[in-house]
N, C-alpha and C positions, 0 to 999 in steps of 0.2 A: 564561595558560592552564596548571593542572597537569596532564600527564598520568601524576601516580599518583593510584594506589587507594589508599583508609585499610584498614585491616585487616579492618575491620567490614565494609567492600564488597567486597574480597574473597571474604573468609567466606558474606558473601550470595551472592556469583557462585556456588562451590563449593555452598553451597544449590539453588540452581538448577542447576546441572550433576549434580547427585547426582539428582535429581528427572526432568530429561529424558532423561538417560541407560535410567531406567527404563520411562519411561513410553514410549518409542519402540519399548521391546520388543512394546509390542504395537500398534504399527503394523500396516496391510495387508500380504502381501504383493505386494513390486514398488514399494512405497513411492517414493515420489521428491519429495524435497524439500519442495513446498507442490503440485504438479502434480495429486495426485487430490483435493486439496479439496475444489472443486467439482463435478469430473470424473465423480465416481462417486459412489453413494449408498455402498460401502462407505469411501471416506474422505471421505465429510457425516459418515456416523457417526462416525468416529475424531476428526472435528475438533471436533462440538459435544461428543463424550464428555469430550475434554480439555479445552474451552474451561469446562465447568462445572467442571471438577477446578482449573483455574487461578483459575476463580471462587471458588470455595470457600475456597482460600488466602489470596483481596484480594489477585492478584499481576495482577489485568489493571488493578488502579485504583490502586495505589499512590501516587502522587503526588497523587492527590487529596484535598479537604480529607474530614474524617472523615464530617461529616453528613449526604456523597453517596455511602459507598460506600468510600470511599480512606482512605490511610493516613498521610496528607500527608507522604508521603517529599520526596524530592531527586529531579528526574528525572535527575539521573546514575545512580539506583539503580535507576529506571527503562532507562535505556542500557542496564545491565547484565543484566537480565532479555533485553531486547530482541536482544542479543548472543548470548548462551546460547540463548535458541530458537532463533535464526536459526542457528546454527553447526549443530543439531541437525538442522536440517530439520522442527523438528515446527509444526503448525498451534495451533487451540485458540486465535486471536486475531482476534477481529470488525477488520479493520483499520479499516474506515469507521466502526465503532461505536466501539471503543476508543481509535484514535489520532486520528482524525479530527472525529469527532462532539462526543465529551466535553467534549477544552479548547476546540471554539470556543463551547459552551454553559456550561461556567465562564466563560467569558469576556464572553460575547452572551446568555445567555438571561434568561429572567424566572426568581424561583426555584419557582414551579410545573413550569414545562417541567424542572429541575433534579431537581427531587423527583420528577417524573414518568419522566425518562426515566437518568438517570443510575445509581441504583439497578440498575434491569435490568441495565443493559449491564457494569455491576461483576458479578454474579453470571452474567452469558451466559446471561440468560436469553429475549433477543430481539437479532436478526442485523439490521445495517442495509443498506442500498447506496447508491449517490450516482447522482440523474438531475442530470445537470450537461447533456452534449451532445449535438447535436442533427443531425440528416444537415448541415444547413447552420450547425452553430454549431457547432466543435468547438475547432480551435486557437483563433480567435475567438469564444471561450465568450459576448462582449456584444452578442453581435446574434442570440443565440438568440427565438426568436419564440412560446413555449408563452406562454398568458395564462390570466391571475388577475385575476378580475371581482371585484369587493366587491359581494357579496349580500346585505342586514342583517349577522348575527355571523360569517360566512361567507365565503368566497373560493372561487370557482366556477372551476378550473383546463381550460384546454382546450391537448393539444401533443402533442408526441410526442420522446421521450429515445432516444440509442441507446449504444451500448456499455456500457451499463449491467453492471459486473461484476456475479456474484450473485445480481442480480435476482430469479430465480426461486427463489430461496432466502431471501430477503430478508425480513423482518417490516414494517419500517417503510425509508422513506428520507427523507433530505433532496434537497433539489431547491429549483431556480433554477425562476423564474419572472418574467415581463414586467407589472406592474401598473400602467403608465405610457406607454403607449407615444406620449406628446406628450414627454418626458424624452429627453435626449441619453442614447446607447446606455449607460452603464453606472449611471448616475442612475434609471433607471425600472426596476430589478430590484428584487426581495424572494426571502428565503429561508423556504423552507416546510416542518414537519416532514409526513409524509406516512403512514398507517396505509396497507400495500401492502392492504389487505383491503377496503378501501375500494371500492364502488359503480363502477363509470368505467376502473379501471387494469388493463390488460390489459398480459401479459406476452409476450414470443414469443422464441425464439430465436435467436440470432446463432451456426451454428457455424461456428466456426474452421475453417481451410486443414486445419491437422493434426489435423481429426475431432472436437476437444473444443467442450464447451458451458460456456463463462464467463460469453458476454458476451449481449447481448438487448437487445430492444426493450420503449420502455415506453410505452403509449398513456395518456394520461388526456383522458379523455370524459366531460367534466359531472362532473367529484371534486371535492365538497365538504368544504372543507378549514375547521374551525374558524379564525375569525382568533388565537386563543389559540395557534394551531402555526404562526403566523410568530414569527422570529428577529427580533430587533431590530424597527427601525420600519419602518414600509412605505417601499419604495425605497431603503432601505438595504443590499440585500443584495448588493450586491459586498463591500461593508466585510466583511462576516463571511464572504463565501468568500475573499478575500485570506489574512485568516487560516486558513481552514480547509483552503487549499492550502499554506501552509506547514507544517503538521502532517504533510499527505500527503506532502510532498517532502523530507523530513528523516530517515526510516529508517535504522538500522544494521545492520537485520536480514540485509541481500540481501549487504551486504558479507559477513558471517559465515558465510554461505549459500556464498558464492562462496568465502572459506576455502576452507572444509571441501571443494567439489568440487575444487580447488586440489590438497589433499593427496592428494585421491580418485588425481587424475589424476596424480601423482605415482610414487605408490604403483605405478599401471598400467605406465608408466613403468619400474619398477626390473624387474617380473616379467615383462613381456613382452618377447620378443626379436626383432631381425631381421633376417635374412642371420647368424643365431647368436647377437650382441650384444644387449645391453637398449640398448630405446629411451631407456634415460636416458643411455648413452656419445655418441649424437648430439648434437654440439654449437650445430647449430644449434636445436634441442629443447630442448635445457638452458639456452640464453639465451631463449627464448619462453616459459619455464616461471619463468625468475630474475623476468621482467622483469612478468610476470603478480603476482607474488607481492609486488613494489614497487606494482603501483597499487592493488592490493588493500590495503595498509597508506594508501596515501597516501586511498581513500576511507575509510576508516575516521576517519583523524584529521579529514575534512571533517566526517565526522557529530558526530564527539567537539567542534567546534568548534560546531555548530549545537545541541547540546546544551548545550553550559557558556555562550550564548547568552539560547537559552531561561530555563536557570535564573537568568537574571541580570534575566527579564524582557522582555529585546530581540527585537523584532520579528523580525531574521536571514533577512528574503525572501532577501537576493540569496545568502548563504550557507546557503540551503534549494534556492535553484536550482543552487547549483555541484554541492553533494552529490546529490543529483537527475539533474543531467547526464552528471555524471562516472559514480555505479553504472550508468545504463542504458546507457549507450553503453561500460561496465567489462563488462556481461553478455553483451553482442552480442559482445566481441570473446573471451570468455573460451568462449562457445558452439562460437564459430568455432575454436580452439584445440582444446576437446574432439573433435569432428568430425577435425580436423586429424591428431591424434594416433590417434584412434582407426580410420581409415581407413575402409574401407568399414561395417566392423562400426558404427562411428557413423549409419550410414542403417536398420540396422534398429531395429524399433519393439519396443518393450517385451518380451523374450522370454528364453529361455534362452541364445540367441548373442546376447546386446547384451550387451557389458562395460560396466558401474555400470549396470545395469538399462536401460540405452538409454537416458538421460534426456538425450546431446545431438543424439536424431533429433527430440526435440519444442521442446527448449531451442532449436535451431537456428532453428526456425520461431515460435516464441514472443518471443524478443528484439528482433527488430525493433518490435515493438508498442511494447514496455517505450521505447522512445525517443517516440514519442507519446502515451502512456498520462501522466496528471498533469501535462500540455504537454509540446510537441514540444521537441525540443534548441535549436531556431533562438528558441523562445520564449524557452526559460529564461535562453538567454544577451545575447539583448535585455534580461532583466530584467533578469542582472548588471550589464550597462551600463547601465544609466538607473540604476541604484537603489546599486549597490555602486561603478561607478565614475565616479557622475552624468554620465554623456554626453547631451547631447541625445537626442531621443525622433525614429525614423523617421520623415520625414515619410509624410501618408497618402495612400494612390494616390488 
């Protein structure tokens, strides 16, 4: 594994940093990190505004082959985009369409569905979401119970999805579905691409504790789903969400994210004083601060690892779940730090007295999700073990 850069990657990074550097000028104000994406329609606007600006470029397909859209880069050069936004804070990247959707459809689709959907999602010009869980199927995503009839050309979907990020923003989704259910639990699944406009699919919302609307509920009732918009073959569809969760749990963005609040916090640190001194002379602050700044390196080189992986071809489940495990339970503690340092002024919400814009009165309450959100921490590291350090499989209650 190298970790250097060639000159020309580089030069790309500085590319990209020259680029978001600008474009962040015209963020909302009160911006905070990726938090009004969804949140608010003034950054829906900023994020599709940019996401077509990135489109325009071929900087959200890059690594793709050319006659979808891409630029058949290296996904290290890929990393390196990934890096530079995330450090910025800026949005302008369909996660579920870009990172998630694409390569498990280079990889799993027919090349209709490729030609159909891939194109868009290169130029952002349709937003996806993922109905994956279910009130009763969530960390055990195989015993989810929505069904898909075979109707003639057709698949007649009946169920109900929740945590649905985006949702209500959403264009299209992919989505898990039961097409077997005489099949042992993960054998009678299929994956279905899904037109949210479609007849049957009703949205509702799920707010959050701390007031925001991410997440939602997704009914489908009688949604007739062309059989041309399943993935792979009928009952195949774990194989292709296997993959499509290693996509999702591989990020480097959140590291860089985390950076950057890192230095934020730092910085707070040198200027602010107490009992007269800056909170940076307290020593035990300055070791909470060193030791922040080590595992932030140390998930970055996990991703750097499940990147030069990828490029190599390799599967990398169980080194897609370390990097996975390690950022979200990296954010929870780094949350808990911000708050920490910031004392009470970290409980107010978004205002002219929050220092860095209050971002850890909602971060505070947001991170614990981030440890079940893509599977729970107890999952992931089940899968390290079976998979990265072949241990026997739990047995089942």
């Amino acid at each position: 594994m190298d970790f250097k850069f060639t000159p020309e990657q580089e030069a790309l990074r500085k590319e990209f940093e020259d680029f978001f550097k600008e474009a962040m000028k015209e963020a909302p104000p009160g911006w905070v990190a990726g938090l009004e994406t969804m949140f608010s329609e003034e950054g829906w606007a900023f994020h599709r505004s940019l996401a077509r600006q990135l489109g325009k470029k071929g900087w959200l397909s890059r690594p793709w082959p050319k006659e979808y859209g891409g630029q058949a880069a290296s996904i290290i050069e890929q990393l390196i985009f990934n890096e530079v936004r995330g450090y910025y804070g800026a949005p302008g990247v369909d996660i579920f369409g870009v990172s998630m959707l694409a390569p498990t459809l280079l990889m799993w689709g027919t090349e209709e569905q490729k030609q159909q959907h891939l194109p868009p999602i290169a130029k952002a010009e349709i937003m996806w979401c993922q109905c994956w869980s279910e009130p009763n199927a969530g960390s055990d995503l195989a015993s989810l119970t929505t069904r898909a009839v075979k109707d003639g050309d057709e698949y007649v979907i009946n169920g109900q999805k929740t945590w649905t990020s985006g949702a209500h923003r959403a264009d299209w989704t992919f989505m898990l579905a039961r097409t077997d259910p005489e099949q042992p639990r993960h054998r009678g699944l299929s994956y279905f691409l899904v037109d949210m406009k479609t007849p049957g699919v009703t949205v509702r919302p799920l707010i959050s504790m701390e007031g925001s609307h991410l997440y939602n509920e997704v009914y489908f009732d009688d949604v007739r789903v062309p059989k041309q918009n399943m993935v792979a073959e009928e009952n195949r569809g774990w194989h292709v969400t296997l993959m499509t969760m290693n996509f999702e749990r591989s990020g480097v963005a959140g590291m860089m994210e985390a950076r950057r609040t890192l230095e934020e916090l730092v910085e707070f640190s040198k200027e602010t004083k107490r009992n007269g001194e800056p909170l940076a002379k307290d020593p035990f602050l300055r070791h909470r601060l060193a030791q922040m700044s080590i595992e932030i390196e140390v998930g970055r080189a996990l991703s750097y690892r499940v990147a030069w992986l990828q490029e190599k071809g390799e599967m990398a489940a169980a080194e897609a779940c370390a990097a996975k495990v390690y950022g979200s339970e990296l954010g929870q503690r780094l949350a808990d730090l911000g708050c920490q340092i910031m004392g009470l002024y970290g409980q107010v919400r978004r205002s002219k007295w929050a220092p860095l814009m209050g971002r850890f009165e909602s971060a505070y309450q947001l991170a614990p999700g981030m440890n079940i959100a893509a599977g729970t921490s107890e999952i992931m590291r089940n899968i390290i073990a079976i998979r990265g350090l072949e241990l026997p499989r739990e047995p089942r209650a």
